[in-house]
C-alpha positions, 0 to 999 in steps of 0.5 A, a space after each residue: 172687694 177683689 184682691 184683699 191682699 193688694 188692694 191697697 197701695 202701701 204705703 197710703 201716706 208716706 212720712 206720717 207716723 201715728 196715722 189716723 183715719 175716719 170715715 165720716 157720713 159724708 163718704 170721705 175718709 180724713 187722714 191726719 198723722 204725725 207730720 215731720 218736724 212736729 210743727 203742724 197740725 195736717 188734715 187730709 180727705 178723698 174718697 177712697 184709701 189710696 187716693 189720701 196721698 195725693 188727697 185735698 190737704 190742709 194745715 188747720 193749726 200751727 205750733 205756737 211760737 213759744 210756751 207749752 203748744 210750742 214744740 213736738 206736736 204728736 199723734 193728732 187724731 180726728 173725731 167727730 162728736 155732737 156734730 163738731 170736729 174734735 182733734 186730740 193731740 200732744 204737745 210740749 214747751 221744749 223738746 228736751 227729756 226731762 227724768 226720762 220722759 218728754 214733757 208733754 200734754 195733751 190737748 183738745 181742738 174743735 170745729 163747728 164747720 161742716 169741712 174740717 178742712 176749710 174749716 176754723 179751729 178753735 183752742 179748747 185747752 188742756 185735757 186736765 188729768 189727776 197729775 201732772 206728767 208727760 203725757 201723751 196719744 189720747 183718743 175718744 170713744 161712745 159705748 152706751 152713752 157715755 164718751 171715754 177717753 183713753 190715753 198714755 201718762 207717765 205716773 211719778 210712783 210706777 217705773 217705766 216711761 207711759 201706762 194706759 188710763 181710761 175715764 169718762 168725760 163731761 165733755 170732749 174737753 174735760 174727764 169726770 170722775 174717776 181715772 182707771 188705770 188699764 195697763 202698765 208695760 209688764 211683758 219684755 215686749 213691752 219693754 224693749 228700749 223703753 218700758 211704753 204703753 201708748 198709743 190706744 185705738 178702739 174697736 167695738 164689735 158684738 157687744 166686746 170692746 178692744 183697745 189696741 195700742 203700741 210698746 216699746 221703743 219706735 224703732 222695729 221693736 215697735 209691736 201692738 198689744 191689745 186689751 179688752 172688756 165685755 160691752 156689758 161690764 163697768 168700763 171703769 173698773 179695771 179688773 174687767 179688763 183683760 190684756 193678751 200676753 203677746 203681742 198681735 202685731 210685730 215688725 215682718 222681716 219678710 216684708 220689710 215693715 219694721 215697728 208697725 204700731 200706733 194704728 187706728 181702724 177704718 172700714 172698706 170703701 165697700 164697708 165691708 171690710 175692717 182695715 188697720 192703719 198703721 205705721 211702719 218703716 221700710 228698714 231697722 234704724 240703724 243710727 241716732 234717734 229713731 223719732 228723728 228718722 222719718 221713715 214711718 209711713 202710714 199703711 191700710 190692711 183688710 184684717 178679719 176676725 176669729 171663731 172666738 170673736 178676737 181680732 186677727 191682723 196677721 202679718 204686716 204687708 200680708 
């Protein structure tokens, strides 16, 4: 690939915030993201990263009229497990705060069809965790065999809005045994506006596994953590997971790319290349609700690895 730097043309999808992608085995990658008005559920696919903004595009699932898969549908992502499409997504049954916090679940859809676009969709329900409460960004991953879930819920007992939870599943529907809690927002840039941790993607190279995911408020203080465990340990014990104490990816003024977060990771058309997708807007939101402001637009960066095995994104737009 010539031109690293370049080659991309950003933004790849405008106004999709929490933008996620996957390369299947069919050579397309599917692109879905939070699409404004929170309403819809959008799958997009092409060929190559810069082609998904004028890509085949497809609304395969609507909000209910009413009840809890009414309102604020958020961050849907798109995998591909036991040769079915799953797409994770939260949802609430009305967009007010309630103690401090949405009211959000989270949920599971899946397609047995070979195009997720053209394909059905069916409701496989809540994904049930041991309480109750807002919660929020799921996403899934294999490592030896086993599928882990990994998401944002807010704990009645911990202050903050969201911490991040990590178990493993039966199915891709239903958590089994026991809900490791992997991190609480515990440095100032975690807690800028609002104490978060959410937002988690995986990536797995010689034998570590890394979760990145997103603190604070959506607005340019929006920044990327990142957690991490030896491949070889218990996955499920939280003691073998570490956490950097700053953050490794921050708004660039230079740039004007402000609260980049809620990434996910792909790989080159030449797969060559390991590429963050991510969320960014062109300005600092000046006035009103930043989730109201609908400037989030989805961005693709080549990113590298250091001597000692750690990811390196740099600086958005570099």
């Amino acid at each position: 690939m010539s031109n690293k730097k370049n080659y991309y043309k950003n933004p790849i999808v405008i106004e999709r915030a929490d933008p996620w992608v996957y390369k299947h085995t069919d050579g397309y990658y599917y692109f879905t993201g939070s699409v404004p008005g929170y309403q819809e559920i959008e799958v997009r696919r092409a060929r190559t990263l810069n082609e998904l903004s004028d890509g085949e595009t497809a609304t395969v699932w609507t909000a209910h009229d009413s009840g809890p898969m009414s309102q604020l549908i958020w961050a849907p992502e798109i995998h591909y497990l036991n040769d079915k499409w799953y797409i994770y997504f939260a949802a609430a049954g009305n967009p007010d705060v309630a103690k401090g916090t949405f009211q959000h679940r989270m949920y599971v859809l899946e397609c047995s069809d070979e195009n997720p676009l053209t394909g059905t969709w069916i409701e496989k329900g809540q994904v049930k965790t041991a309480f109750e409460s807002f919660s929020l960004d799921a996403t899934v991953f294999e490592w030896k065999d086993e599928l882990y879930y990994v998401w944002a819920q807010k704990d009645p007992a911990i202050p903050g809005n969201s911490n991040l939870y990590i178990s493993a599943m039966e199915n891709p529907w239903t958590l089994k045994g026991e809900q490791i809690l992997l991190s609480i927002p515990h440095y100032d840039w975690e807690k800028v506006g609002f104490w978060v941790n959410e937002g988690a993607a995986v990536i797995i190279r010689n034998n570590t596994i890394f979760i990145t995911y997103s603190g604070s408020a959506t607005d340019e203080n929006y920044c990327m953590g990142l957690l991490w465990a030896d491949g070889d340990s218990d996955l499920l014990d939280g003691y073998n997971w570490h956490k950097s104490e700053e953050p490794v990816f921050m708004s660039s003024e230079e740039n004007s790319l402000y609260g980049p977060g809620h990434n996910s990771f792909t790989i080159s058309e030449d797969g060559e290349e390991d590429i963050l997708i991510y969320h960014a807007r062109p300005k600092k939101v000046e006035a009103g609700d930043p989730l109201d402001v609908p400037d989030r637009h989805a961005n693709a960066q080549v990113f590298t690895w250091n001597e000692a095995g750690f990811p390196e994104f740099g600086e958005p737009g570099k």
